[in-house]
N, C-alpha and C positions, 0 to 999 in steps of 0.2 A: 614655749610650746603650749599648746591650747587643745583641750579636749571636750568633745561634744558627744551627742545623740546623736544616729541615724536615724532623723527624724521620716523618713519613708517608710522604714520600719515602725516607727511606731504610729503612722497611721494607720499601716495594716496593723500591727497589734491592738487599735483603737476598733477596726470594724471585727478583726477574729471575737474581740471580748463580746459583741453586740451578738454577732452571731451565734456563738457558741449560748451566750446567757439566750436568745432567740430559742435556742434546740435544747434548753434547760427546761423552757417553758411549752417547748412544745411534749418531751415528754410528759410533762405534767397533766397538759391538757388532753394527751392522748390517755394518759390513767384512769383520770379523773372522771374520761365518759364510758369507756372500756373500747370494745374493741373499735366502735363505731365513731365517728366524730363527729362532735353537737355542735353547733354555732353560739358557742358561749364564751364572753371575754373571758381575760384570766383573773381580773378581779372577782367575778361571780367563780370561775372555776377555786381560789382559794379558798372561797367562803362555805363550798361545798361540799371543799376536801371532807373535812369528817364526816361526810353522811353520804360518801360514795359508797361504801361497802353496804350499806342500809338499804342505798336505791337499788344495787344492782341484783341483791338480795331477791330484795320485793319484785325486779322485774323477772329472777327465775323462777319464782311462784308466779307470777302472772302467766310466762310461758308456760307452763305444765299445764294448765289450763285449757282443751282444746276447743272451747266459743270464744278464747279472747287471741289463740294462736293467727288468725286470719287478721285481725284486725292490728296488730303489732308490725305482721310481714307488711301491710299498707303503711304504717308507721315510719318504717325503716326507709321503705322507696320516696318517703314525702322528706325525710332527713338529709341536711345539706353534707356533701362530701365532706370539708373541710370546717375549720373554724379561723377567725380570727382573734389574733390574742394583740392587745399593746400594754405597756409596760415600762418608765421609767426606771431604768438601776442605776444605783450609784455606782461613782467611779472615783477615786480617791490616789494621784498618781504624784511622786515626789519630783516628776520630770515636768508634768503638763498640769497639775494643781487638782483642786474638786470639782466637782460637776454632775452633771447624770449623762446616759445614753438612753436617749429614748426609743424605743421600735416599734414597730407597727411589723406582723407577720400573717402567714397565712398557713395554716398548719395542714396537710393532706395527704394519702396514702397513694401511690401511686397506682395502685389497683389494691381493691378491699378482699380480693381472695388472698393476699399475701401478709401473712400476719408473723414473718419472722422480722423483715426491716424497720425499721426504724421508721417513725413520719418524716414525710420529706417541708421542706421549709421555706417560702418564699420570702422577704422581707425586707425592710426599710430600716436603717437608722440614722441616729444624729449622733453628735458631739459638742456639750458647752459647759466648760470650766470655767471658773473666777479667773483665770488669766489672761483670758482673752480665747485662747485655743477655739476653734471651731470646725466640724467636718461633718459630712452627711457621706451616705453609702447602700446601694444598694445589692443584696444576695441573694442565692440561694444555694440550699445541701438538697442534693436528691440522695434517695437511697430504693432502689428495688434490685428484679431476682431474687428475692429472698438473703438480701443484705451480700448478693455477690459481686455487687457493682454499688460503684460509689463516686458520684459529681457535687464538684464545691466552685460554684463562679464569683465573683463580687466585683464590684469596683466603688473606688471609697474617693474625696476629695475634700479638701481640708484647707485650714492654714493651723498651722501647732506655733506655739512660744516657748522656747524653753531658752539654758542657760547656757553659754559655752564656760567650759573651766579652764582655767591657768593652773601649768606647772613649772617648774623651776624660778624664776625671778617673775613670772608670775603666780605665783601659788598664793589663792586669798583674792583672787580676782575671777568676776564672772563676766562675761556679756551676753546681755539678753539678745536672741536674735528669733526672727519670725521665718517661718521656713513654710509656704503655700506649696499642693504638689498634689498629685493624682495618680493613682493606680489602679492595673487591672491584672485580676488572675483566676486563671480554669486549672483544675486539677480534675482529673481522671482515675480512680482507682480500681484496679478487680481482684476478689481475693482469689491465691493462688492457692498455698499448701502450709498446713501446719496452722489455721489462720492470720495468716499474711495476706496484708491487702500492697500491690503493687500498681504504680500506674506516672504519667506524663502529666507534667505541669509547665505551664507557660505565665509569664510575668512581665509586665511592662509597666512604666511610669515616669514622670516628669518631674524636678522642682526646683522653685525659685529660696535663694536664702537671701535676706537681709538683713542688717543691723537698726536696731532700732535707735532713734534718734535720741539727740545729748549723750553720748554715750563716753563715757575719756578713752584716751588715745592709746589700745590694745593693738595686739598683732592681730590680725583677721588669717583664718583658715582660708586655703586656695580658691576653692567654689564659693564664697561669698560675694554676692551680686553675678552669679552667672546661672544660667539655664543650664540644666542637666537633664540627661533623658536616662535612662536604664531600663536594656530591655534583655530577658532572660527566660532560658528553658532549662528542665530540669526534670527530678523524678522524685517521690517519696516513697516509701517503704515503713509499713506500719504493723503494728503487732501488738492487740489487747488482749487478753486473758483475763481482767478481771470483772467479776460480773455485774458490778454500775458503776458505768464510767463517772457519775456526778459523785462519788464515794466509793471509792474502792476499797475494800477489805481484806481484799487477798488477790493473786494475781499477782501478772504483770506487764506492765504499760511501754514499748519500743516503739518509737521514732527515730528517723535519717531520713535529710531532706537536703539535695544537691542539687544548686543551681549556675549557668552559666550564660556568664554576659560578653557576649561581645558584638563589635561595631557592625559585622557579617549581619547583626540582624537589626542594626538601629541603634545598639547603644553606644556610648559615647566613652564608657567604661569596656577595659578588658579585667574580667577579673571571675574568681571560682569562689562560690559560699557553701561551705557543709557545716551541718547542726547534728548532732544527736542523743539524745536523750535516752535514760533507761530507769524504769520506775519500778519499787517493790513493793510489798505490801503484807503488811501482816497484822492477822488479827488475833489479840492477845486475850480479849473477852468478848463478850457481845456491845460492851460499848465503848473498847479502848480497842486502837489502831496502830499502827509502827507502821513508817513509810521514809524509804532511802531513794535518793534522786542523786542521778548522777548525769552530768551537761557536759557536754564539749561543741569547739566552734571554731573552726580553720577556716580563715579568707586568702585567697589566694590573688596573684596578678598587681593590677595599679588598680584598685579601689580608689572612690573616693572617702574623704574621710568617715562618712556616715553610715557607709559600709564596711564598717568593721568589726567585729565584736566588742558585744557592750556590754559590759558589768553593772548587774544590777537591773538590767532588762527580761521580763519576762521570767520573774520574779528566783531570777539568776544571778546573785542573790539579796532577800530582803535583808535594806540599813544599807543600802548606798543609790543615791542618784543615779538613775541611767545616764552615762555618759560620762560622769567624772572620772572614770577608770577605763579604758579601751583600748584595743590593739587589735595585733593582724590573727592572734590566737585567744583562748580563754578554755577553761576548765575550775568546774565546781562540782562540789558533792554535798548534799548536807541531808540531816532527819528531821523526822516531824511526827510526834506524839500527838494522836489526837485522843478526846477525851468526850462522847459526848454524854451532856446531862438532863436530869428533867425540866419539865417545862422548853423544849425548844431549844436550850445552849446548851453550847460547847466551848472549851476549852482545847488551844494547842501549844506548846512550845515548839522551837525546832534553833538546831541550830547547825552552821557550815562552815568550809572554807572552801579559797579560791582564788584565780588569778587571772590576771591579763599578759598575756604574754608576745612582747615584740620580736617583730617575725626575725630579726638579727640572732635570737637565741637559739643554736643546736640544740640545747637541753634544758628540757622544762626545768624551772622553779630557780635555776640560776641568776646569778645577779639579781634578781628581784625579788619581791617583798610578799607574804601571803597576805589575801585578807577577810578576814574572818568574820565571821557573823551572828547573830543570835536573835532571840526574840522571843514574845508571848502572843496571841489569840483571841478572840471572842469569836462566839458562833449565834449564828440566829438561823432556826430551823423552817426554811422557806416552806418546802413540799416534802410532806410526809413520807409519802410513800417511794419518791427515787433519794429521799436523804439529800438535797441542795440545801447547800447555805448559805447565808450571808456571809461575807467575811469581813472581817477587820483583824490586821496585823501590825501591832506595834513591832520593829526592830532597830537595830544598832548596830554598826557597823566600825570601821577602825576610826575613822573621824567623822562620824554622825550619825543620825538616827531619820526614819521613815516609818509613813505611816501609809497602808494602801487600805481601799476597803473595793470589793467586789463582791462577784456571785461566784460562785463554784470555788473549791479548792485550790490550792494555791499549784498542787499537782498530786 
């Protein structure tokens, strides 16, 4: 028996990191000019993090000022809407190898009277690891109403390399296989009550898997060498409470996200995907954190194999390979200490357990095996003022160890 990645999933999990590190940067840039948006890279906007509060200072003395009040309001009208920021971040993944994601975005308010939303985000990225992996994709997030509506479109295209793994009389055996493929997804959200954002999403995608050549003589997975399409509708249901999503301190963070595939609308699969997550947060000083994450993931139908839950995907949990553990079910819990210090670093430990569970089991955790996890931290203190960081997480798992490094928290 032979276990792998859902590698469609992880090329959306390839464009969401782009994006989201995208609208990392776009809050920054929107800090960094205040209310107004400059046309300044975000190289120049990090070099001028420290001497934002100076400028904007100096320009509420200059406003008080009533001979220089006329000539600012001309100022303003001659300022470009938006800004463009680019930006390579690394990307460091045990499934798809190291690389960077490069973007190119466009950062803008949907109208300038609205200063509760968020900036909305148009943009571009890539994908290039030492493994060959490659993908490119284009997004955007809007956000207006005064944050009461909320659109996220993308579409990403790739080819990824990763590993398939062997168990039972194959166990100790990998084959490398190349999996090309394309996706497109709109999501729709409005918030309703209690700040709950609800709303309809749509999903579609194609892909080819192959084996790479000289390879010795394994069992191949069913879909190897065949075209697949998957096409799907669904809905998410979100609920943040805590007050910076790039660093939470208190709060708390709920997602559920149900999708549905079947041949009625093109896919070639029948089958049912729900996710949900629930996030805590506690802050125990002003620069130490406590945060409990709790994951679950039911697929339902005739899935193909890449749809199904992945251990170790979507850092569910760090110290194991996405994909060397998978099945039709899965459930994780684990904590994370964070700790930050002077100078820019931080410090986190965290550690979990969890399982993959075959949909033949009535009862969680029977006949099978837990598998546990742990690990330490580095932090590097990107932008001041929303607290992003660089990450890098060393962990270890029941037969091995990973290593990721991105931008934002791990959750």
């Amino acid at each position: 028996m032979m276990h792998t990645a859902p590698t469609l999933r992880l090329i959306l999990t390839f464009w969401l990191f782009a994006a989201c590190s995208l609208f990392v940067i776009a809050q920054q840039t929107a800090h960094s000019s205040g209310s107004e948006f400059e046309g300044d890279s975000y190289g120049e906007t990090f070099a001028q993090e420290s001497t934002s509060v100076q400028n904007q200072v100096s320009a509420g003395v200059a406003a008080a000022a009533p001979h220089e009040k006329k000539s600012k309001e001309k100022k303003k009208k001659s300022e470009k809407r938006g800004s463009f920021v680019v930006a390579p971040l690394p990307i460091s993944s045990p499934a798809i190898g190291s690389g960077i994601v490069p973007v190119v975005g466009y950062i803008f308010p949907i109208t300038r009277k609205d200063k509760v939303s968020p900036p909305s985000v148009v943009g571009a990225g890539g994908l290039i690891t030492d493994n060959g992996s490659r993908a490119w994709g284009l997004a955007t997030q809007l956000y207006f109403k005064e944050n009461g509506y909320r659109a996220t479109v993308f579409y990403v295209r790739g080819n990824l390399n990763y590993d398939l793994y062997g168990s039972g009389e194959f166990t100790g055996f990998k084959l490398p296989l190349v999996q090309t493929g394309e996706a497109f997804q709109a999501e729709f959200l409005r918030r309703i009550v209690w700040q709950f954002f609800l709303g309809p999403r749509a999903i579609t995608g194609n892909s080819l898997i192959t084996v790479e050549p000289n390879m010795s003589k394994q069992p191949l997975p069913p879909d190897v060498g065949l075209h697949t399409q998957l096409t799907g509708i669904g809905f998410r249901l979100i609920r943040d409470t805590s007050p910076n999503r790039f660093y939470p301190t208190s709060g708390t963070y709920f997602n559920f996200t149900s999708d549905f595939y079947s041949p009625d609308w093109g896919s070639k699969y029948t089958l049912q995907s729900y996710r949900a997550s629930f996030d805590k947060y506690w802050s125990l000083s002003k620069s130490q954190v406590l945060v409990s994450d709790s994951y679950g993931c039911t697929t339902g139908g005739k899935p193909p194999f890449y749809m199904n839950c992945i251990y170790g995907s979507s850092n569910e949990l760090r110290g194991y390979v996405a994909g060397k553990y998978f099945d039709r079910h899965m459930v994780t819990t684990q904590v994370e200490y964070r700790l930050a210090l002077p100078y820019r670093l931080g410090v986190v430990g965290f550690g979990g357990i969890g399982e993959a569970i075959p949909g033949g089991d009535e009862l969680l955790f029977q006949n099978n095996s837990f598998l546990p996890a742990g690990g330490t931290g580095l932090r590097l203190l990107l932008s001041k003022p929303y607290h992003v960081n660089l990450r890098s997480d060393f962990a270890w798992g029941k037969d091995g160890h990973t290593f990721t490094l991105g931008v934002g928290e791990a959750f």
